[in-house]
N, C-alpha and C positions, 0 to 999 in steps of 0.2 A: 504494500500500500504506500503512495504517495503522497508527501506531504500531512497537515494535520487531518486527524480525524473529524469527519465533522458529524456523523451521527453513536449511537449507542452500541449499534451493530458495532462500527467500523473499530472502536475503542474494545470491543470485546474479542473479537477476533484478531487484533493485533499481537506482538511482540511482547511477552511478560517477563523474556529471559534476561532483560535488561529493563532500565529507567526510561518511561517515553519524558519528553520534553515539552511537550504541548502546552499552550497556556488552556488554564477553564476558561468557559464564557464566563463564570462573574466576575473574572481575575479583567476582564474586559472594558477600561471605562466609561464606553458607548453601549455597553449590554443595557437591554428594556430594564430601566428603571423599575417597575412591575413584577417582575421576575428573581429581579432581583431582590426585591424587598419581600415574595415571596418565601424565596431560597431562606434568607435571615429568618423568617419567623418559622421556618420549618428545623433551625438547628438544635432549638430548645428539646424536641422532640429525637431526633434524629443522635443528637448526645445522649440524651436518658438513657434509648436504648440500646446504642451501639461502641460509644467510647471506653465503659469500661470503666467510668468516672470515680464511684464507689470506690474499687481496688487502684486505682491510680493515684487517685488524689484525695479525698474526702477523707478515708484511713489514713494513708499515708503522712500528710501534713499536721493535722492533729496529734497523730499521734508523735512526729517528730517531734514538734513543739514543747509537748506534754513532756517529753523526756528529756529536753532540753532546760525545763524549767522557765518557760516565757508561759505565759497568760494570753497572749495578743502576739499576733504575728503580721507579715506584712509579705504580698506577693505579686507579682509583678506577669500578668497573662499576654506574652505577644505574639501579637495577631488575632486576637482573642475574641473575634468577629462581634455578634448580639449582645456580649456579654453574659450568657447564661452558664456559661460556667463558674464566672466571677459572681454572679447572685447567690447558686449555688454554695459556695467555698462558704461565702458570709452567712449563709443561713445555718449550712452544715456545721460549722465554728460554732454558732450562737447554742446552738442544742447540744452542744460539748462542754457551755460554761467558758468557752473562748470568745476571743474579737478578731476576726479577721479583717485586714484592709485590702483590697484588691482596686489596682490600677492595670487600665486594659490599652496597650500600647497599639493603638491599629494604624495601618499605612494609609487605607481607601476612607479618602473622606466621606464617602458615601456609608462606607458601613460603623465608618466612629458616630455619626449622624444617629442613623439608625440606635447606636448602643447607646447613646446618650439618651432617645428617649425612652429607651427600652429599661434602663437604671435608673430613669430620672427619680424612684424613688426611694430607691437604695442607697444613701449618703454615704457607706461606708465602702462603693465601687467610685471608682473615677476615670473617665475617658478621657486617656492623653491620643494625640493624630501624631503618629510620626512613624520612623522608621527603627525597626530594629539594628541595621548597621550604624543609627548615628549613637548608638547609645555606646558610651565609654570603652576601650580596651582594657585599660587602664581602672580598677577600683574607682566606683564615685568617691569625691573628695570635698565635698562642697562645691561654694560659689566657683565660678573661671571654670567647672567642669567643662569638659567637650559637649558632652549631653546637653548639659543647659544649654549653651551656644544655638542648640538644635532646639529649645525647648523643652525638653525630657528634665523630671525633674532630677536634680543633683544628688539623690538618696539612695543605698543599696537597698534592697527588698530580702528580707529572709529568703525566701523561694520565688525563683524566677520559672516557668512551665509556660508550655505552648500545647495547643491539642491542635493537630492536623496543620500544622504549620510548616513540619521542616520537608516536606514533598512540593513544595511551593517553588525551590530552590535549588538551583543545578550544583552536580559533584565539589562545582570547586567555587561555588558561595558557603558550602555549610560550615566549612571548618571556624570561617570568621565569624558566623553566625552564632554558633556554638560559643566561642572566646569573646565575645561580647553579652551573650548571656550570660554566663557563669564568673564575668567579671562585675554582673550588674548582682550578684545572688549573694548574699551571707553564709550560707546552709548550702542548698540543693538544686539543682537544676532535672524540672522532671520534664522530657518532651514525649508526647504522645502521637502516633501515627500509626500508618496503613501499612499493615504486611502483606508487599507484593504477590499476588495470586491470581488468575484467573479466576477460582470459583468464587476469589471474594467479590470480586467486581461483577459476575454473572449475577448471584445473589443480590448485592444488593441493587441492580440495576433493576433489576425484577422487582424489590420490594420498593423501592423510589418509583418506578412508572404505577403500581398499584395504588401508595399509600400517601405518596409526595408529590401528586403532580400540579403542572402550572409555574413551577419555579426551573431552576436549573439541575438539582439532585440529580437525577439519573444519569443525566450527562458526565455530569462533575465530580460524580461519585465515585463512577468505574474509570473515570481516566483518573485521578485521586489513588485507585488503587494500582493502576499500572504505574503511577509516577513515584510509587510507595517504595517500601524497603528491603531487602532479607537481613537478616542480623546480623550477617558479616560484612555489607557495606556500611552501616552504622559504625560497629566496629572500627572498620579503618579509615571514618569518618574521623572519628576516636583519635586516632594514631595522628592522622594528619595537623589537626588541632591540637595537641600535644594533650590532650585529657584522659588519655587511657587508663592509665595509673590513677584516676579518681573515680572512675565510671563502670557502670553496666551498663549491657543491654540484655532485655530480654521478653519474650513473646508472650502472649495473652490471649484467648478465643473470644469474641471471633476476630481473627484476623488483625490482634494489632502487634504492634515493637514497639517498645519503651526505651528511652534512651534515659539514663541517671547518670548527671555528675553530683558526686559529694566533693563539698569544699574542706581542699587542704587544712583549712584553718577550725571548722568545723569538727566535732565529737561525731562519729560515725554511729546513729542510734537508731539502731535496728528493731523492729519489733519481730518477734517469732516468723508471724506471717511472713513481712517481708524475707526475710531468710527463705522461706519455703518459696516464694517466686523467684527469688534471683537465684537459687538451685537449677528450677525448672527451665529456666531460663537461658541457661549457662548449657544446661544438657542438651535446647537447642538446636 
């Protein structure tokens, strides 16, 4: 096949032995405004039931925290589209006897818009517009940060995470992707994605044309999982960023890879479970 994909077939029947490169349509500035503000209001939905969210993050950060000896933690989501996973974090926190604060770092003005009124009544999320590359290499430091210069506020965040963000970015954006996250994080850098499959993209293109239609899903979904990962290119994702030595990765049903950097500086605090994933995960 030639050039981009332009239907669901043609994304299905492609190459999965490798990363395709194709942009999504919502990734498109000119995509139907309509569609696209569909797409947004079907993620809240579409995370529930497919991220994984519960075992990725909801356990996992609290429970860091908790063993950490903070009360109140602070995390930093980019790319972090409607912001529902950042509502999420805060609610999940509160019924733990925590405070969670989430800022939602998004590049498309279009969907910081959308999250902004999507949180507007959430005071403890907050919608910054920017870029994940303008954010520091270098530890935030205060005032004169680089960050700031860009806007981004000048403060590390305990745990910095992305859900479905690092497939968005060719082989040799990630590495600096990665080293500006985990330079913006205190603690843990958790990123969440698509483990490359045909039957995952078969699946859920089927349950997107069923249960999601009128936005872009089904499209965006199965070329999302062809643009996704096996655990060994995360891996020497790893390697190339110099993070190996602080990080996992490891696999999760349905179909996803998790990528973990723990910070150097950071007490590495494990909970039972945790141990039982990153096992599973490592065997791989």
């Amino acid at each position: 096949m030639n050039g981009a994909p332009t239907t669901v077939f043609e994304v299905l029947r492609g190459d999965f032995a490798r990363r395709a490169s194709a942009p999504e349509l919502m990734d498109d500035p000119h995509s139907d405004p309509h569609r696209l503000e569909r797409t947004l209001s079907q993620f809240a939905s579409i995370n529930r039931l497919f991220s994984r969210y519960r075992r990725v993050l909801a356990r996992r950060l609290p429970a860091d925290a908790a063993a950490a000896g903070l009360t109140r933690f602070s995390v930093l989501d980019v790319g972090g589209g409607g912001g529902d996973i950042a509502r999420r974090l805060v609610a999940d926190a509160a019924r733990q006897g925590m405070q969670a604060e989430v800022t939602v770092l998004e590049s498309d003005p279009r969907v910081a818009a959308f999250a902004r009124r999507a949180c507007a009544s959430e005071p403890r999320v907050t919608i910054q517009e920017g870029s994940a590359f303008a954010l520091p290499l270098a530890p935030y430091n205060g005032a004169g940060s680089e960050g700031a210069e860009h806007g981004l506020s000048a403060t590390r965040h305990d745990y910095v995470i992305c859900n479905h963000l690092l497939h968005h970015f060719s082989d040799e954006q990630l590495p600096e992707l990665l080293q500006r996250m985990t330079a913006a994080a205190r603690r843990r850098v958790i990123a969440n994605d698509l483990l490359r499959a045909r039957s995952s993209a078969v699946a859920f293109a089927a349950i997107a044309a069923l249960f999601y239609p009128g936005g872009f899903a089904a499209f965006d979904g199965a070329l999302s999982v062809q643009k996704g990962f096996r655990p060994a290119e995360l891996r020497q994702t790893l390697e190339r960023a110099g993070l190996a030595e602080f990080a996992e990765v490891y696999t999760l049903p349905p179909g996803r890879v998790v990528l973990e950097v723990y910070l150097p500086g950071a007490p590495r605090v494990r909970t039972a479970a945790e141990t039982a994933v990153g096992a599973a995960g490592r065997a791989s």
